[in-house]
N, CA, C and O atoms as a MOPAC input file, in Angstrom:
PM7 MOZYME 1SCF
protein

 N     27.98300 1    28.49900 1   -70.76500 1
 C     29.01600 1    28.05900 1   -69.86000 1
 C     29.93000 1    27.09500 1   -70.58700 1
 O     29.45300 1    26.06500 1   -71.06400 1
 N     31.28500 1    27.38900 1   -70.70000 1
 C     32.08200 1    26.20700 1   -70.94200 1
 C     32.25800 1    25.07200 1   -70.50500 1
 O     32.24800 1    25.23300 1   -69.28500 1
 N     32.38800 1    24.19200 1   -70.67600 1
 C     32.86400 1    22.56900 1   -70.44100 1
 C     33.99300 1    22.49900 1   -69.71300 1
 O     35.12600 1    22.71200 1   -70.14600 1
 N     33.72700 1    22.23200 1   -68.71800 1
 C     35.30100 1    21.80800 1   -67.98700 1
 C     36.00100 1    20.95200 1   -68.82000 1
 O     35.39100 1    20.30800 1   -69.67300 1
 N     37.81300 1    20.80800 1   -68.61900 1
 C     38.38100 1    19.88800 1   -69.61600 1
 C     38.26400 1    18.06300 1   -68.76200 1
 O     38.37300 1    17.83300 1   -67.55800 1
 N     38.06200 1    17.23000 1   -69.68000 1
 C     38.25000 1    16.30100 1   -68.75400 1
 C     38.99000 1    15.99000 1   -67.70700 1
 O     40.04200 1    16.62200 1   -67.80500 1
 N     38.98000 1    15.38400 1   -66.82200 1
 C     39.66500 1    14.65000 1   -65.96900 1
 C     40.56500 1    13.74100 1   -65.91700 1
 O     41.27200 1    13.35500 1   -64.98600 1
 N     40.45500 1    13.31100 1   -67.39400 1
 C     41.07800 1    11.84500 1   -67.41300 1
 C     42.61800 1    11.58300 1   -67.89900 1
 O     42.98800 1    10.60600 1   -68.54900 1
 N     43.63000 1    12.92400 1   -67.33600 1
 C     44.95600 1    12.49400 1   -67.32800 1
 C     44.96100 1    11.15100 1   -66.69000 1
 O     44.17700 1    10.36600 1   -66.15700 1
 N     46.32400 1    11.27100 1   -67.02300 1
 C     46.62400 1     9.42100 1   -66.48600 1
 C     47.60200 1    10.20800 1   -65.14500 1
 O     48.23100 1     9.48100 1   -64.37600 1
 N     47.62100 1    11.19700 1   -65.04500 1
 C     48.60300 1    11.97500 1   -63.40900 1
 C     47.29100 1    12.12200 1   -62.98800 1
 O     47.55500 1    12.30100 1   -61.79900 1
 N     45.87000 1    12.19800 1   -63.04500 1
 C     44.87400 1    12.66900 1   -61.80000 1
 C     44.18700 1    11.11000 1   -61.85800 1
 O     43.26900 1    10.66400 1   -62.54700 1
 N     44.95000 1    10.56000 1   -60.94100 1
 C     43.84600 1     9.38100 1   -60.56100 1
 C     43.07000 1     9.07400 1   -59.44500 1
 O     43.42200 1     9.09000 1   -58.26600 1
 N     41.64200 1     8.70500 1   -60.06800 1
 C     40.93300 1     8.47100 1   -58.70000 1
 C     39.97500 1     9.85200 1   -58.59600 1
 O     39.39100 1    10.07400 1   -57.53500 1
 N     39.81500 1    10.90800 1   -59.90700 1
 C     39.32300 1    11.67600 1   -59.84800 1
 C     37.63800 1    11.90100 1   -60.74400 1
 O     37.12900 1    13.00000 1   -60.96500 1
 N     37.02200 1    10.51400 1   -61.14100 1
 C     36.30800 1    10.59400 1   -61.55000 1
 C     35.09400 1    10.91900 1   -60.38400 1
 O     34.09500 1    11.46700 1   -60.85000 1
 N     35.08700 1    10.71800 1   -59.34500 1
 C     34.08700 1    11.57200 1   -58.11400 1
 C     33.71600 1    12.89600 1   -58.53500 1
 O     32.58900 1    13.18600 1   -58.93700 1
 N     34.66600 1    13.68000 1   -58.43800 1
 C     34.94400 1    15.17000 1   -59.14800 1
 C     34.09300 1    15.43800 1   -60.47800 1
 O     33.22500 1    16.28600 1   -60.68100 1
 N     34.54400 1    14.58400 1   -61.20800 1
 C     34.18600 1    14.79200 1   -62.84900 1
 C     32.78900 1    15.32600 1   -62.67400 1
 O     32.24000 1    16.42300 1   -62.78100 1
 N     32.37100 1    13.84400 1   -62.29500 1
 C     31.03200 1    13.68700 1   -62.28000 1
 C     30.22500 1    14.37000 1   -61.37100 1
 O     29.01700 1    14.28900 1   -61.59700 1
 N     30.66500 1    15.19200 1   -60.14900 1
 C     30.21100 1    16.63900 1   -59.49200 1
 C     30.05200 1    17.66900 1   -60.05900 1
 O     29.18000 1    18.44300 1   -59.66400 1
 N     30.94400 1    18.00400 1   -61.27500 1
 C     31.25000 1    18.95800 1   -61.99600 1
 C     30.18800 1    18.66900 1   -63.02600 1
 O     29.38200 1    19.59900 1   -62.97900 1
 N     29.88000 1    17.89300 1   -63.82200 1
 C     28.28900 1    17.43600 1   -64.10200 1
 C     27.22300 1    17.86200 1   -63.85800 1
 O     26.42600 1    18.30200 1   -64.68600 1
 N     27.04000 1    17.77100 1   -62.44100 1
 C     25.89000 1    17.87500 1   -61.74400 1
 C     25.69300 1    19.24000 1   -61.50200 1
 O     24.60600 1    19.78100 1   -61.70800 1
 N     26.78600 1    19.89300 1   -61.03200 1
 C     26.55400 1    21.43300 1   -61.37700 1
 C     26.08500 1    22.06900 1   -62.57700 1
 O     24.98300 1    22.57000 1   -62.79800 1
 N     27.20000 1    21.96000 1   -63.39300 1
 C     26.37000 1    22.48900 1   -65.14700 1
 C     25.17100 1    22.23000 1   -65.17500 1
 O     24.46400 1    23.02800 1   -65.79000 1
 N     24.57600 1    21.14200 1   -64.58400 1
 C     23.30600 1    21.02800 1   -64.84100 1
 C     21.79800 1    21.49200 1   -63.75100 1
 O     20.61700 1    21.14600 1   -63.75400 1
 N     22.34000 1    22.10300 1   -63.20300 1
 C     21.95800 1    23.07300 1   -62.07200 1
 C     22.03000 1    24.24000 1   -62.12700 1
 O     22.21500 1    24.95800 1   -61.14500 1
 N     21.86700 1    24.70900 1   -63.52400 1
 C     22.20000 1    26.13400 1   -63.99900 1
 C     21.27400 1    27.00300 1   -64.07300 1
 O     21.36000 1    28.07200 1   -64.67700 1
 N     20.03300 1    26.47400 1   -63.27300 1
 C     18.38500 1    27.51700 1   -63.37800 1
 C     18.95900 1    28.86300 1   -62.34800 1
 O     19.88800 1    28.73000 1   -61.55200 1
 N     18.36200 1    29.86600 1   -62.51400 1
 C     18.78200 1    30.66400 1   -61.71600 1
 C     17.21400 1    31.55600 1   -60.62400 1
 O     16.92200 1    32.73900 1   -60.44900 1
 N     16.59300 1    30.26900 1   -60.14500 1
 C     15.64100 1    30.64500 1   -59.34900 1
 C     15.54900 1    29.78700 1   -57.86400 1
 O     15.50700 1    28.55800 1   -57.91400 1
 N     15.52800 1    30.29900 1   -56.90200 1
 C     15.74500 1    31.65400 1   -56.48700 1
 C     17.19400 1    31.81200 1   -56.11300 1
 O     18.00700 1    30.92700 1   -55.84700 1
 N     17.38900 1    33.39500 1   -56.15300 1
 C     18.74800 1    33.80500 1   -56.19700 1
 C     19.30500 1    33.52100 1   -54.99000 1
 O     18.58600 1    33.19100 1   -54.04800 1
 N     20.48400 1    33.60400 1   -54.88800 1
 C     21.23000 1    33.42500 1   -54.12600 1
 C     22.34300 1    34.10200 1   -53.47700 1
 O     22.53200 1    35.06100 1   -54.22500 1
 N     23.19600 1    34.17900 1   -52.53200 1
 C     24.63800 1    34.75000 1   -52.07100 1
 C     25.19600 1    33.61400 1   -51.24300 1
 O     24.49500 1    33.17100 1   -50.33200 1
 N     26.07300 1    33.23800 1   -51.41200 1
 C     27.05900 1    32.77000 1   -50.72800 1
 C     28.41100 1    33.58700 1   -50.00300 1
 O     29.17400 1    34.39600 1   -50.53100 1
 N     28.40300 1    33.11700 1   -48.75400 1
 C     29.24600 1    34.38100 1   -48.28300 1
 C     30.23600 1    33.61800 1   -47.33900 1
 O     29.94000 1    32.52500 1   -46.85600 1
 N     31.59500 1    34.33900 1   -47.06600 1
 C     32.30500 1    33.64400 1   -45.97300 1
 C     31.97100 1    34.49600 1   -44.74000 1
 O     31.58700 1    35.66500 1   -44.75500 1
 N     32.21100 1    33.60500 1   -43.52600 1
 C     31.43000 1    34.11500 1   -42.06500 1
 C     32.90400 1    34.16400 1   -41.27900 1
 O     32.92800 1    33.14000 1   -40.59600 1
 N     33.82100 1    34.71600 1   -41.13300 1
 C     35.04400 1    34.74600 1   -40.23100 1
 C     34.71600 1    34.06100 1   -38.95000 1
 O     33.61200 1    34.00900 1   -38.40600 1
 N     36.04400 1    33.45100 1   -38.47800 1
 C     35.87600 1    33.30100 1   -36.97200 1
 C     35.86100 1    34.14400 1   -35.94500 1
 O     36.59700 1    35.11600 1   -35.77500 1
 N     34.69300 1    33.60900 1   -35.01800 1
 C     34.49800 1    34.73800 1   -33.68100 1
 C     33.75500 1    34.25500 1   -32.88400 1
 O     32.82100 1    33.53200 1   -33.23100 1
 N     34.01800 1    34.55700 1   -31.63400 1
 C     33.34500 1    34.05900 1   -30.22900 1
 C     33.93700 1    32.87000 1   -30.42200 1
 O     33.40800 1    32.64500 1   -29.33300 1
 N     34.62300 1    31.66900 1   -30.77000 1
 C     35.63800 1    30.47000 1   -30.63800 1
 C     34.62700 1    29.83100 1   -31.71700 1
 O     34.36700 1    28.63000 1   -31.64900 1
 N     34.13700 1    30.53600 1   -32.57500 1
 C     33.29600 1    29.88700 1   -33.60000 1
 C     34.07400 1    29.67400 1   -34.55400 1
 O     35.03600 1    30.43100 1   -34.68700 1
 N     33.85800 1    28.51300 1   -35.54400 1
 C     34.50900 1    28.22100 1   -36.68100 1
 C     34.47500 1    28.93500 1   -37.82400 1
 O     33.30400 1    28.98200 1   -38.20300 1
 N     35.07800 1    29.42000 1   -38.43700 1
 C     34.76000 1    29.99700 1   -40.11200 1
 C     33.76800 1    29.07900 1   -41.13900 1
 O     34.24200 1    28.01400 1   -41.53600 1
 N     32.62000 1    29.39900 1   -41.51000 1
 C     31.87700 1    28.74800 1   -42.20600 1
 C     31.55300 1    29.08800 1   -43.24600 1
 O     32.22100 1    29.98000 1   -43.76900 1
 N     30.59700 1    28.61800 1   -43.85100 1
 C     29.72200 1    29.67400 1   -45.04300 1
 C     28.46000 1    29.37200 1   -44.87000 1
 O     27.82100 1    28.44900 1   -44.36500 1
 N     28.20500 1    30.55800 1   -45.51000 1
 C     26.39900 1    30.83800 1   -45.64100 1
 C     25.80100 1    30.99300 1   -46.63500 1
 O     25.79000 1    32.11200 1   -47.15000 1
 N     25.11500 1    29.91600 1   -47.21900 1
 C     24.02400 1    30.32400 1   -48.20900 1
 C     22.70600 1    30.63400 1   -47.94400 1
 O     21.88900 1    29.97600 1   -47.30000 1
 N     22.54100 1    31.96700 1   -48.64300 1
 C     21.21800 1    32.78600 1   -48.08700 1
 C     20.71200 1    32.86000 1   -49.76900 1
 O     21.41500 1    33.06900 1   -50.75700 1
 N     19.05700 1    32.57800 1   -49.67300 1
 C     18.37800 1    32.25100 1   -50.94300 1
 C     17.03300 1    33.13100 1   -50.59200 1
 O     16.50500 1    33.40500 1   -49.51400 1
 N     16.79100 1    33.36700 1   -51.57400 1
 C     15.74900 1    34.33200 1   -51.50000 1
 C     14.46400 1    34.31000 1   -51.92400 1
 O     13.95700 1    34.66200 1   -52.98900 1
 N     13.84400 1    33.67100 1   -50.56800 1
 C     12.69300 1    32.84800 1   -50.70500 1
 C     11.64500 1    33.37200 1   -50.53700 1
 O     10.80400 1    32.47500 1   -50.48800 1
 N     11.06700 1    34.58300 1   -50.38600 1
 C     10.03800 1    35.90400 1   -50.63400 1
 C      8.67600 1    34.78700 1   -50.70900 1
 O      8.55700 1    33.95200 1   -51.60600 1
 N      7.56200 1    34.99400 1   -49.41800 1
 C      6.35300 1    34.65600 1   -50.50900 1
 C      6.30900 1    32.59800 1   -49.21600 1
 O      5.44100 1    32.04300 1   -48.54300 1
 N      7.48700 1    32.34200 1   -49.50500 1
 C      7.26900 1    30.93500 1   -48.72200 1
 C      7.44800 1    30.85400 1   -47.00700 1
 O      8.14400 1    31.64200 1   -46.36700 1
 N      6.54300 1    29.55700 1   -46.32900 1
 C      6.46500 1    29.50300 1   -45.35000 1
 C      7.60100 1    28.72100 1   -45.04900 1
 O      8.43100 1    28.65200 1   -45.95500 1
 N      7.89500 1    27.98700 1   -43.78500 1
 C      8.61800 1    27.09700 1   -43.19500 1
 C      8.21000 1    26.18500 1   -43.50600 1
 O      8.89400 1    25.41100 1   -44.17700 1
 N      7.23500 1    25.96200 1   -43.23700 1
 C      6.47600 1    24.88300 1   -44.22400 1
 C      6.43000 1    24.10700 1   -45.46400 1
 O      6.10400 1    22.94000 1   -45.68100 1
 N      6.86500 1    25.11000 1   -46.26600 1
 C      6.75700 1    24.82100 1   -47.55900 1
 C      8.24500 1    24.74700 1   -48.21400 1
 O      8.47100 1    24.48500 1   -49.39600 1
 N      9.20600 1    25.02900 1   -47.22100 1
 C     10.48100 1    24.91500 1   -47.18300 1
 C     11.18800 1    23.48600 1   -47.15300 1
 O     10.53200 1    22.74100 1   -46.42500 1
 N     12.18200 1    22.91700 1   -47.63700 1
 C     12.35900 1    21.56200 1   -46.89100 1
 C     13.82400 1    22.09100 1   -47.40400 1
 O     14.03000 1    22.88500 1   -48.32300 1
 N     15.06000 1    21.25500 1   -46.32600 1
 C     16.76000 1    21.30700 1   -46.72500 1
 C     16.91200 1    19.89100 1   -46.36700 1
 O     16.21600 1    19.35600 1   -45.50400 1
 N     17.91300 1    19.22900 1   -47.09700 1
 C     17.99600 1    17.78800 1   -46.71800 1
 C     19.32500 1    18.01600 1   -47.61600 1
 O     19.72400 1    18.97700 1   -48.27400 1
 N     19.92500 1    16.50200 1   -47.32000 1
 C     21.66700 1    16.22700 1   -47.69500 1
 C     21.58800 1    14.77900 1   -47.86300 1
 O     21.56200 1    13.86900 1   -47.03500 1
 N     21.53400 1    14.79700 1   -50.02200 1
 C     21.59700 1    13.68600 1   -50.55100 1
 C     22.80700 1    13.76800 1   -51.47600 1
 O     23.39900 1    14.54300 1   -52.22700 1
 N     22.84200 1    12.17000 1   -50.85300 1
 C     24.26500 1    11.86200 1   -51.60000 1
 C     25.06900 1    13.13200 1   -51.96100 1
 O     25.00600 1    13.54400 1   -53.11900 1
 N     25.84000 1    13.79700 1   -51.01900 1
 C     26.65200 1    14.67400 1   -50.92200 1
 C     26.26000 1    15.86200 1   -51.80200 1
 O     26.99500 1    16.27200 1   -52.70000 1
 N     24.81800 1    16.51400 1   -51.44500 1
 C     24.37400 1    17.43400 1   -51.92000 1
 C     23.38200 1    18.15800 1   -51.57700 1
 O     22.20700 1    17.84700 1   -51.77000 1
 N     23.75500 1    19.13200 1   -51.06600 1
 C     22.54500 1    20.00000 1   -50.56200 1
 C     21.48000 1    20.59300 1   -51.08900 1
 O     21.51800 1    21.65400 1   -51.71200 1
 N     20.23300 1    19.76100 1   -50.80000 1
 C     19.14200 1    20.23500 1   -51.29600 1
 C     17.83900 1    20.44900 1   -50.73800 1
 O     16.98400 1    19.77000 1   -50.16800 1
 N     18.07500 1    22.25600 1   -51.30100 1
 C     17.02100 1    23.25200 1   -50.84300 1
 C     15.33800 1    22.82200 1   -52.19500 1
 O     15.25500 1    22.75000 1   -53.42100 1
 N     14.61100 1    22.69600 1   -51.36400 1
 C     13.26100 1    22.39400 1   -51.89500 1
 C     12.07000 1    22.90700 1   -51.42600 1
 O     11.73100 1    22.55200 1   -50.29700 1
 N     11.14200 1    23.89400 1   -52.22700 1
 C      9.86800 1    24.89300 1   -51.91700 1
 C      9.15900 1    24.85400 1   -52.64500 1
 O      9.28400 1    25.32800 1   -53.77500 1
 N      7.82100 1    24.04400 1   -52.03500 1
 C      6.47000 1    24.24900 1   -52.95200 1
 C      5.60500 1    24.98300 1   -52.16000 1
 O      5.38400 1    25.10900 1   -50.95500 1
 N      5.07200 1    25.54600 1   -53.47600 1
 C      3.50300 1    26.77700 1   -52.68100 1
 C      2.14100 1    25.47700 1   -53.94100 1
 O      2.09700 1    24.78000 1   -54.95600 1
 N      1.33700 1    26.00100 1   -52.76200 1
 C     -0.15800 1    25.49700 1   -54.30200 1
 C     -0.83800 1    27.02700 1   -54.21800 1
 O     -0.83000 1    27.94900 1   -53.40200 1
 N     -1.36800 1    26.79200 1   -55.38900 1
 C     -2.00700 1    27.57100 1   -55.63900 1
 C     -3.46900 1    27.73800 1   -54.54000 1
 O     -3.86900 1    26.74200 1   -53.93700 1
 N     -4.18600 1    29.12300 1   -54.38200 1
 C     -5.47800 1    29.36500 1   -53.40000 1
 C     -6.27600 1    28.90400 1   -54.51000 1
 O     -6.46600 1    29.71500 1   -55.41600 1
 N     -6.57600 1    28.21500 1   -54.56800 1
 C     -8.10200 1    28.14400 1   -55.90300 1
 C     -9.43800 1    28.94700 1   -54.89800 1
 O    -10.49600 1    28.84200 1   -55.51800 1
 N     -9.58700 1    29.53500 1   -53.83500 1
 C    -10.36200 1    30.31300 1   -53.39500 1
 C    -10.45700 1    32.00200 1   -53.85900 1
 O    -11.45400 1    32.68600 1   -54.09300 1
 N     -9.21700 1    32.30400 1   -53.88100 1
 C     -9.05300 1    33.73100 1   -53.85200 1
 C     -8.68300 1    34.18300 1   -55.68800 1
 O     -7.79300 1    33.72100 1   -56.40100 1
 N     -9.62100 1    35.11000 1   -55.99200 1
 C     -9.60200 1    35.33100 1   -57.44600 1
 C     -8.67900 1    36.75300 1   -57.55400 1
 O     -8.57000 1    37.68300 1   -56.75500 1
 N     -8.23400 1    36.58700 1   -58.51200 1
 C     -7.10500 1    37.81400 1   -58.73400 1
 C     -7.26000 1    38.89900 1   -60.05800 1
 O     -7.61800 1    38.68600 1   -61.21700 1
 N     -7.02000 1    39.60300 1   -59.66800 1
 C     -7.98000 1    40.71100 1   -60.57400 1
 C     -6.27800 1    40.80500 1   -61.71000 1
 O     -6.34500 1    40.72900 1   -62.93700 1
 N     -5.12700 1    40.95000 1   -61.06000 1
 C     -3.56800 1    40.86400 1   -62.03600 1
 C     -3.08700 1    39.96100 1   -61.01400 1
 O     -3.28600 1    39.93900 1   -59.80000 1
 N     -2.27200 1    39.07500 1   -61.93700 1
 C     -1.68900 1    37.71700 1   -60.97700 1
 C     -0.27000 1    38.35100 1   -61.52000 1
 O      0.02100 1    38.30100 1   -62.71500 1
 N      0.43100 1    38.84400 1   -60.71300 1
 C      1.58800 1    39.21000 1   -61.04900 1
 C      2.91300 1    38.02100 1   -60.43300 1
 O      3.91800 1    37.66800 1   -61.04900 1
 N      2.48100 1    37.61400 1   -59.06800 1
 C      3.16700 1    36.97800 1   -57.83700 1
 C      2.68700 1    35.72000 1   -58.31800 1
 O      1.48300 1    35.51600 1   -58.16000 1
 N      3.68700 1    34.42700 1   -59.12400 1
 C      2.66400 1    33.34700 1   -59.30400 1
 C      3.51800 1    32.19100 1   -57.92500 1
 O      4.42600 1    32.12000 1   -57.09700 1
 N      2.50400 1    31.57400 1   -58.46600 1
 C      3.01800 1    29.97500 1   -57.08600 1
 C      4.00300 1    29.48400 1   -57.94100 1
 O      3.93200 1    29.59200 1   -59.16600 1
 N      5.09500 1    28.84600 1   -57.22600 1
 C      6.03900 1    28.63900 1   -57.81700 1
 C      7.02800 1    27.31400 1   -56.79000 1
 O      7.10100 1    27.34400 1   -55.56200 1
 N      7.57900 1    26.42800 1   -57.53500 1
 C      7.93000 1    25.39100 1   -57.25500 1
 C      9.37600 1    25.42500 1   -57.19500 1
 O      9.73900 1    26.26500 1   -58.01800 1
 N     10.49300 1    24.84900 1   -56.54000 1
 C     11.92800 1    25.41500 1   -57.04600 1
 C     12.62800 1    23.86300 1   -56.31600 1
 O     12.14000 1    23.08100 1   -55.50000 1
 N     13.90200 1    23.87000 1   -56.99800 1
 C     14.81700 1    23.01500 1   -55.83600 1
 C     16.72200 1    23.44400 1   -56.45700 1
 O     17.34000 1    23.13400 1   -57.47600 1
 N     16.95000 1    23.96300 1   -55.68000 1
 C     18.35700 1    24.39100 1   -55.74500 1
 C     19.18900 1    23.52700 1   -55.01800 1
 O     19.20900 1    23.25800 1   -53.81700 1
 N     20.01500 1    23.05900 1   -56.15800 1
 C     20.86700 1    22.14100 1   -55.36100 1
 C     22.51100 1    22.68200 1   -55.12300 1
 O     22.82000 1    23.70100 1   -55.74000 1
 N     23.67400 1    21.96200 1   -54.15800 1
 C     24.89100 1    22.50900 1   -54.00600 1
 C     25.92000 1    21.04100 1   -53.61800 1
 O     25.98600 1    20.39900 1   -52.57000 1
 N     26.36300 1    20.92800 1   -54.42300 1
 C     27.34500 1    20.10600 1   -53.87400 1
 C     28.63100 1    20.18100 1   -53.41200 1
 O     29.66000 1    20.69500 1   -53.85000 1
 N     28.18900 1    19.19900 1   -51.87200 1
 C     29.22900 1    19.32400 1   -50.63000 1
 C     30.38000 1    18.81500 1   -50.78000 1
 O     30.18400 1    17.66500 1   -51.17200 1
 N     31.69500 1    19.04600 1   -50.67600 1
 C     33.05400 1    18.54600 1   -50.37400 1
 C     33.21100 1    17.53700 1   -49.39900 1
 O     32.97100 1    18.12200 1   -48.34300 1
 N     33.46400 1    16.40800 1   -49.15400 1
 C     33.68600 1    15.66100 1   -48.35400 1
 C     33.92300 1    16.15100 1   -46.70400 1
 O     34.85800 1    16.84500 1   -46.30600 1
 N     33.02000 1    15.69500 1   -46.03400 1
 C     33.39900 1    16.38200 1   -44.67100 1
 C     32.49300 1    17.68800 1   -44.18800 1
 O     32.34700 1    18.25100 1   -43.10300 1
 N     31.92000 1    17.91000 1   -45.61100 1
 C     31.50900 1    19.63800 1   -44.96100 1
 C     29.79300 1    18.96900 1   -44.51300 1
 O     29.08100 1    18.14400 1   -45.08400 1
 N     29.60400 1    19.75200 1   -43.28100 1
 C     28.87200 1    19.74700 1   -42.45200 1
 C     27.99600 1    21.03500 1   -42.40900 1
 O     28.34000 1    22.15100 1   -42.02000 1
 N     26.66300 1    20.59300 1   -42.94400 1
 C     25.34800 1    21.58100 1   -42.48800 1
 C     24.58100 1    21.75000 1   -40.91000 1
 O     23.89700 1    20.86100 1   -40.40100 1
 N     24.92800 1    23.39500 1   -40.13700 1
 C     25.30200 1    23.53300 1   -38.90400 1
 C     23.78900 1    23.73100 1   -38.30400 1
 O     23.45100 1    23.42100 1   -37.16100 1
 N     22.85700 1    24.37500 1   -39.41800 1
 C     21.37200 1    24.58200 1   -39.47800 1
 C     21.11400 1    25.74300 1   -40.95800 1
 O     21.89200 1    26.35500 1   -41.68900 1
 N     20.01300 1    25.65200 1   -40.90300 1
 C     18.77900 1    26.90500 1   -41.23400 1
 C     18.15300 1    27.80800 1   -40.58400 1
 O     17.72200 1    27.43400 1   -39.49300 1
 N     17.94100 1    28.93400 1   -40.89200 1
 C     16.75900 1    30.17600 1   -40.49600 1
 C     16.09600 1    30.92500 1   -41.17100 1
 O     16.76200 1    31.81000 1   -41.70700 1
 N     15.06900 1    30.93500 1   -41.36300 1
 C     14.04600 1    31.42000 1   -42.35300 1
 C     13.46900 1    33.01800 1   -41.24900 1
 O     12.83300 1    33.07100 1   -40.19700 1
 N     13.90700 1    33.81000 1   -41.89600 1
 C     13.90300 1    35.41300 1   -41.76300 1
 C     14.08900 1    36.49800 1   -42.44300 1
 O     15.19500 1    36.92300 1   -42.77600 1
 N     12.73200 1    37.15200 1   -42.76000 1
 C     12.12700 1    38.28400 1   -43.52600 1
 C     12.33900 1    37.82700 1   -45.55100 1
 O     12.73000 1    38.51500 1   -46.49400 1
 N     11.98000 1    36.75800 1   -45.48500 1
 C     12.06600 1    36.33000 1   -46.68700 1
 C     13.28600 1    35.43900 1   -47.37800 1
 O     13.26900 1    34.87800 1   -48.47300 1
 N     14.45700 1    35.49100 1   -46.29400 1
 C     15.64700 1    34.92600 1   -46.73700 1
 C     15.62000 1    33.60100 1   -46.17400 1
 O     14.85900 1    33.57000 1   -45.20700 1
 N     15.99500 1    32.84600 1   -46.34300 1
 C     16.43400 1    31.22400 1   -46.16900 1
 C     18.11100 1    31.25000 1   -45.61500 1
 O     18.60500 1    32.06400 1   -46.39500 1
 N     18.95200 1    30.90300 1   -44.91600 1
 C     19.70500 1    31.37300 1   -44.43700 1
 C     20.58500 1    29.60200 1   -43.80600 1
 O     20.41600 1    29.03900 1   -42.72500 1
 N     21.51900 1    29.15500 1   -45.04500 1
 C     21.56900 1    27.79800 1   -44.28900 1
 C     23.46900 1    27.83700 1   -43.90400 1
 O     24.39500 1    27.95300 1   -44.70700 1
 N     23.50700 1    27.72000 1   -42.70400 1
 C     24.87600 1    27.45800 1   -42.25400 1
 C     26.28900 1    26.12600 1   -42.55400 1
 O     26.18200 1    25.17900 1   -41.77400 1
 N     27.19500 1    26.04500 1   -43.30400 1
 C     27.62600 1    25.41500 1   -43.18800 1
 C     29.17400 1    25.58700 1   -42.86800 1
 O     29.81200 1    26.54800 1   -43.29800 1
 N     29.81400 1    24.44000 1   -41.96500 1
 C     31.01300 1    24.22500 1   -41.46400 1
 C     32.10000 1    23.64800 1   -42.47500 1
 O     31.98100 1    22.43600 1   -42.65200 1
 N     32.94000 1    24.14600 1   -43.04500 1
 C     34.24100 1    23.57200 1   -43.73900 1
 C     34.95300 1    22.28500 1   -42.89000 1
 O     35.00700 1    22.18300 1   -41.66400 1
 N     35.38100 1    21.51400 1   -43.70400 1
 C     36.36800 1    20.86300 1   -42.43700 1
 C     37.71600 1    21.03400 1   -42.38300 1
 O     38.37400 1    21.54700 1   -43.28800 1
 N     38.19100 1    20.58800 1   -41.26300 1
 C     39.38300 1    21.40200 1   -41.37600 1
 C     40.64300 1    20.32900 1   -41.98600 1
 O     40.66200 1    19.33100 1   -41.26500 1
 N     41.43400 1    20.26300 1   -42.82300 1
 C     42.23500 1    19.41800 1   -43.48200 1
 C     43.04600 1    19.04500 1   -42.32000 1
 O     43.34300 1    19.69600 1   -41.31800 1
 N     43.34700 1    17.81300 1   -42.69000 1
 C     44.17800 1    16.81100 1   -41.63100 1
 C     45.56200 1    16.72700 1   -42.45800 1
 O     45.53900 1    15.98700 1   -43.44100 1
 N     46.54500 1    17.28100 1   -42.21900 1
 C     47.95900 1    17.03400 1   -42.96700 1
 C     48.22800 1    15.99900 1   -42.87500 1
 O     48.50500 1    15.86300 1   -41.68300 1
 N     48.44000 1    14.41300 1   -43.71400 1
 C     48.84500 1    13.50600 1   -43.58000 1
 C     49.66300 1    13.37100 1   -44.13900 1
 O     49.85000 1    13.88100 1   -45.24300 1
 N     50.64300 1    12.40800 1   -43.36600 1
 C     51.98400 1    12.39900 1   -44.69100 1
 C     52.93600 1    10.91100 1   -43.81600 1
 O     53.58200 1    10.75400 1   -42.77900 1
 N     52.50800 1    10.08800 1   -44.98300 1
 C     52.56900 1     8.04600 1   -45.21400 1
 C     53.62200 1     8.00800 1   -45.30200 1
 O     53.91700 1     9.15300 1   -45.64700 1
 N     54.70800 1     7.32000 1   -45.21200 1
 C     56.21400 1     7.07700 1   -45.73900 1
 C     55.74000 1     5.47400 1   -46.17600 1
 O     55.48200 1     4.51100 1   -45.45400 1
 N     55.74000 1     5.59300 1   -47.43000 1
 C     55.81400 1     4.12300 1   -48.08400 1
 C     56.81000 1     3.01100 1   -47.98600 1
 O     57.81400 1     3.51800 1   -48.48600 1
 N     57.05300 1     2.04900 1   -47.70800 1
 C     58.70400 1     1.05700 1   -47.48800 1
 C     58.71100 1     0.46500 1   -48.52800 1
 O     57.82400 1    -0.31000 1   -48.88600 1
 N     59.92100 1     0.80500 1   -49.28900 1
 C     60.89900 1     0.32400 1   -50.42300 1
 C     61.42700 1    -1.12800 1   -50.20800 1
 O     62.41600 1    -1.24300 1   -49.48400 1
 N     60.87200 1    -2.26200 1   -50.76300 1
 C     61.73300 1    -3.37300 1   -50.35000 1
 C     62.51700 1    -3.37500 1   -51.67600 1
 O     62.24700 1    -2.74800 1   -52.70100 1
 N     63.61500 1    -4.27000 1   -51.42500 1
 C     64.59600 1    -4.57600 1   -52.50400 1
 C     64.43400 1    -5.94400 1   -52.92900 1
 O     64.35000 1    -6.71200 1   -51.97000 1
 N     64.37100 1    -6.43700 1   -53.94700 1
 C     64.17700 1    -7.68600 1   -54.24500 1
 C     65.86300 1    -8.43800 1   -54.88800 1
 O     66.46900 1    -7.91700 1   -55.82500 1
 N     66.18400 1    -9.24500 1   -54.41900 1
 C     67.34900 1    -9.79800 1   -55.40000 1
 C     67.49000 1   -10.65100 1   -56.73000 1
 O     68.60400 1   -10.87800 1   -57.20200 1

């Protein structure tokens, strides 16, 4: 993966938040378990959202956890191992994971649903507020 270019024009200020998001991704580059991200159109007076669906085969609800740290969504699944049950080919091993995603200011996680192996977590965009300041020019003599 390439390197994003820095941030640090002297025209983008106030953008080291970013930088350092962009960080945190590159370094989130495991690719277990897979994933889709998808857009969900509006309907029934529902909002347009997105959905990340992960493909969690094998785990309970239980063993599932989603939480939102410091502006980042993180999916976390541990299995232990049966030390009862002996396996003649261990093909399926226990397996530990935490996939993380970082949120845009504002964006809002709507829930989760764990069904037929998929993990399925809803989130809401927000909707931009057009603002627009008129600064006052004083004149000095």
């Amino acid at each position: 993966m390439s390197r994003v270019p820095s941030l640090s024009s002297p025209f983008l200020l106030g953008f080291d938040e970013i930088e350092r998001a962009l960080d945190r991704v590159a370094k989130a580059a495991d690719g277990y378990p897979p994933y889709n991200i998808e857009r969900i159109p509006r309907e029934n007076g529902r909002p347009e959202r997105l959905r990340i669906t992960l493909a969690v085969a094998g785990f309970t609800r239980d063993q599932l956890d989603v939480s939102i740290e410091e502006s980042q969504l993180v999916i976390r699944g541990r299995q232990h191992d049966d030390k009862e049950r002996q396996f003649l080919h261990r093909g399926i091993a226990a397996r530990q994971f935490q996939r993380t995603f970082v949120l845009a200011d504002g964006m809002e996680v709507l829930g989760a649903d764990l069904k037929n192996g998929l993990l399925a977590i809803d989130l809401v965009r927000p909707i931009p507020e057009r603002v627009i300041k008129s600064v006052k020019i004083v004149e000095h003599e």
